[in-house]
N, C-alpha and C positions, 0 to 999 in steps of 0.2 A: 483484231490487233495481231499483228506480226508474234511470232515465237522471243524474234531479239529484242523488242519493246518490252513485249511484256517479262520477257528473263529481267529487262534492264530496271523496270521498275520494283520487278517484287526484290532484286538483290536491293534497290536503294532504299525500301523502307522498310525490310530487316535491318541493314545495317542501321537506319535512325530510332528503329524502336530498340535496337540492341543497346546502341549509346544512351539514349534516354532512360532506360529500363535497366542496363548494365552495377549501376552503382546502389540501386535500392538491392540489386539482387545480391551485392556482394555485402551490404549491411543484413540483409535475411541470413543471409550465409554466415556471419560470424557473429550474431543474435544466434542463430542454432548450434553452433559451436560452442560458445559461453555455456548457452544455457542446457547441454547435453553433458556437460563438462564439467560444471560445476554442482557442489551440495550445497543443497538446498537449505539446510541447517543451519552451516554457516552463512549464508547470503540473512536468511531469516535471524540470524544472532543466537537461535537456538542454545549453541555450545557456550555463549554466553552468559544464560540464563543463571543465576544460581537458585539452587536449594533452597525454598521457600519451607521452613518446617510446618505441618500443619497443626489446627488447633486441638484442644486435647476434645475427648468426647465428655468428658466430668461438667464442662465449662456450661456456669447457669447463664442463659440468655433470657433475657425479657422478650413478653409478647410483637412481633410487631404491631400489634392494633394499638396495643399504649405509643406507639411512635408515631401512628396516621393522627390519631387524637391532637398529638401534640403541633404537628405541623396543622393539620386545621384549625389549629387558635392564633397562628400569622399569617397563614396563605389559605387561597379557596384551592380546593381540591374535589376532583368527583371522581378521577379514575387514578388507580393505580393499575401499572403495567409490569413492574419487573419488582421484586425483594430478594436481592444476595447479602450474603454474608461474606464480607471480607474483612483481609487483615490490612491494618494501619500500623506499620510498625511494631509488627508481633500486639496491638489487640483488638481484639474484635470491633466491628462496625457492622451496622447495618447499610445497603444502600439503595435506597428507594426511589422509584421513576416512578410521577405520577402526572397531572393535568389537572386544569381547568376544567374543560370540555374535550370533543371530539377533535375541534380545529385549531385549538392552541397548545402550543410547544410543548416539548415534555420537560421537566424540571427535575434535578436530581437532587434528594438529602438524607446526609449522612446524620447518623445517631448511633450511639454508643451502645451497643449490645446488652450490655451487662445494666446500665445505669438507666439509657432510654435518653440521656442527652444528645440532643441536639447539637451539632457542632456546624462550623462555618467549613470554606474551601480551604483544602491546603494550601498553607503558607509555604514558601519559597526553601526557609531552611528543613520542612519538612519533607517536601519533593525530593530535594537533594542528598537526602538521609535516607528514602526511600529507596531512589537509583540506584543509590552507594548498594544498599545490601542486595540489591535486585543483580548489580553486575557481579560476574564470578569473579573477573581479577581485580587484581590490587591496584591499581589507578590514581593519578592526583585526577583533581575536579579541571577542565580545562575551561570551560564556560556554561553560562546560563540563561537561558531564554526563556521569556515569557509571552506565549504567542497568541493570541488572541480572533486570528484571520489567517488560512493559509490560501495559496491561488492552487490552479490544477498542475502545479509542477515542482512545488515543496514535496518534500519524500512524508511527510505527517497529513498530507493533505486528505480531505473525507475522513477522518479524523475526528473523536471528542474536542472540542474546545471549551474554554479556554484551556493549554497545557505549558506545562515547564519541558522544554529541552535542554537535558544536562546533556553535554558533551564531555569524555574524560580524554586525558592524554593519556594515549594508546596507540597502539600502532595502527590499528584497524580503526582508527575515530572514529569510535562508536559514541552516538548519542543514544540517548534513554529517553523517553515523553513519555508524561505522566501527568495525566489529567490533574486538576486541580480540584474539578468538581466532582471527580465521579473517586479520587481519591486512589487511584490503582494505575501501575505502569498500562502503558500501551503498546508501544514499540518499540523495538533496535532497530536501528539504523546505523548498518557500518560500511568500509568503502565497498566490498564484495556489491551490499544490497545498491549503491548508488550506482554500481560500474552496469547490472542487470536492469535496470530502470532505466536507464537511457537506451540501453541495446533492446529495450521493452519498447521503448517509443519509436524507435528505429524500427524495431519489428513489423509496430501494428500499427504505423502511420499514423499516429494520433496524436498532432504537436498541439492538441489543447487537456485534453485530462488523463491522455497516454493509454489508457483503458478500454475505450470502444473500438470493437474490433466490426462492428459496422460502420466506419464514417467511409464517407464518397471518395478519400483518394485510394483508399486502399481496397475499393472494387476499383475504382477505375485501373490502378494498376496491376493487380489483378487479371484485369481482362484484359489489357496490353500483353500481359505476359504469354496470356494462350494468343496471341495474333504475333509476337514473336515466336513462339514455336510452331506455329501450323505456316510463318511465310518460311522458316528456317524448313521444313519438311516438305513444302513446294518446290524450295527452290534446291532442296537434292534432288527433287525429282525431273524438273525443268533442264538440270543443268546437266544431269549425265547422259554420259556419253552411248548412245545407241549399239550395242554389243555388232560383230563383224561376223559373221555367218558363213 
């Protein structure tokens, strides 16, 4: 192949892998900028969080075996997996994940520390009582959701379900989600964390659950990127000019 052929062809398919390749690199490019630039804290809600007081150490707690007892006299049980202690509204709760078996679901039930009752999932005006003291500022309530399914592109998604998203009016529309069953917030979501989630996706080419940073387009582009810079490094070399002696 001729020297001007082949100049001609490596200049034409730099310039198409350029163009092709151009626009994802200027979304990487301002995905690393976002995300070098901004805190973390606030993206996460962090500074949002409020002051949770803890429980006192005096505070009598019942066994939790009197509470396995109890759920084995309406559900079969054979394993349990997790026992925390948390607060509902400043009082205690237990909250226990346990099973059938090996291969079915895990189930979650809350009981009353102190008492050893058995209680249901939180109700809606208790969610919304919860968030309130969860969030630091002072807030009217702007909405409330009850969400039972999310797909891979809800900001709650992989996620406990069933949960309440309260939303407050804020400047930062921050919503709160907060499990029903398991009785304790989960997330902030304000606009910081949505502007970062999209520049996520944009990042790591993942317009199905935004997270896998092995799916096939983003090797494939990838590897376009080094065949743009090795024809972009051929063709300095191709193209210059042979020094005069």
């Amino acid at each position: 192949m001729k020297k001007v052929e082949f100049h001609r062809k490596i200049r034409k398919t730099h310039r198409w892998l350029g163009l092709i390749l151009g626009i994802q690199f200027l979304f990487w490019t301002i995905g690393g900028l976002y995300f070098s630039w901004s805190n973390m804290d606030e993206v996460h809600g962090d500074h949002q969080k409020a002051h949770i007081n803890p429980l006192s150490a005096d505070i009598y707690l019942i066994s939790p075996q009197e509470i396995i007892q109890k759920i084995k006299q309406k559900d079969s049980i054979s394993f349990v997996y997790d026992i925390h202690l948390i607060q509902i509204l400043g009082k205690p709760f237990y909250q226990i994940s346990y099973s059938k078996g090996h291969d079915d679901g895990k189930k979650t039930q809350l009981a009353d520390a102190k008492t050893g009752a058995l209680r249901t999932a939180l109700s809606e005006k208790e969610a919304v009582e919860i968030a309130k003291k969860a969030f630091s500022d002072n807030a009217q309530l702007k909405q409330v959701e009850y969400l039972t399914t999310t797909n891979g592109h809800h900001e709650y998604r992989e996620q406990p379900l069933p949960a309440f998203a309260i939303t407050f009016e804020h400047p930062t529309n921050t919503t709160v989600y907060v499990s029903s069953a398991l009785g304790t917030v989960q997330k902030f979501r304000n606009n910081k964390w949505r502007i970062f989630d999209f520049l996520w996706m944009m990042h790591t080419m993942d317009y199905q659950s935004r997270d896998n940073l092995s799916n096939w387009l983003l090797r494939a582009f990838s590897i376009f990127g080094l065949f743009t810079i090795s024809s972009g490094f051929v063709l300095f070399f191709v193209s210059r000019k042979k020094s005069i002696k």
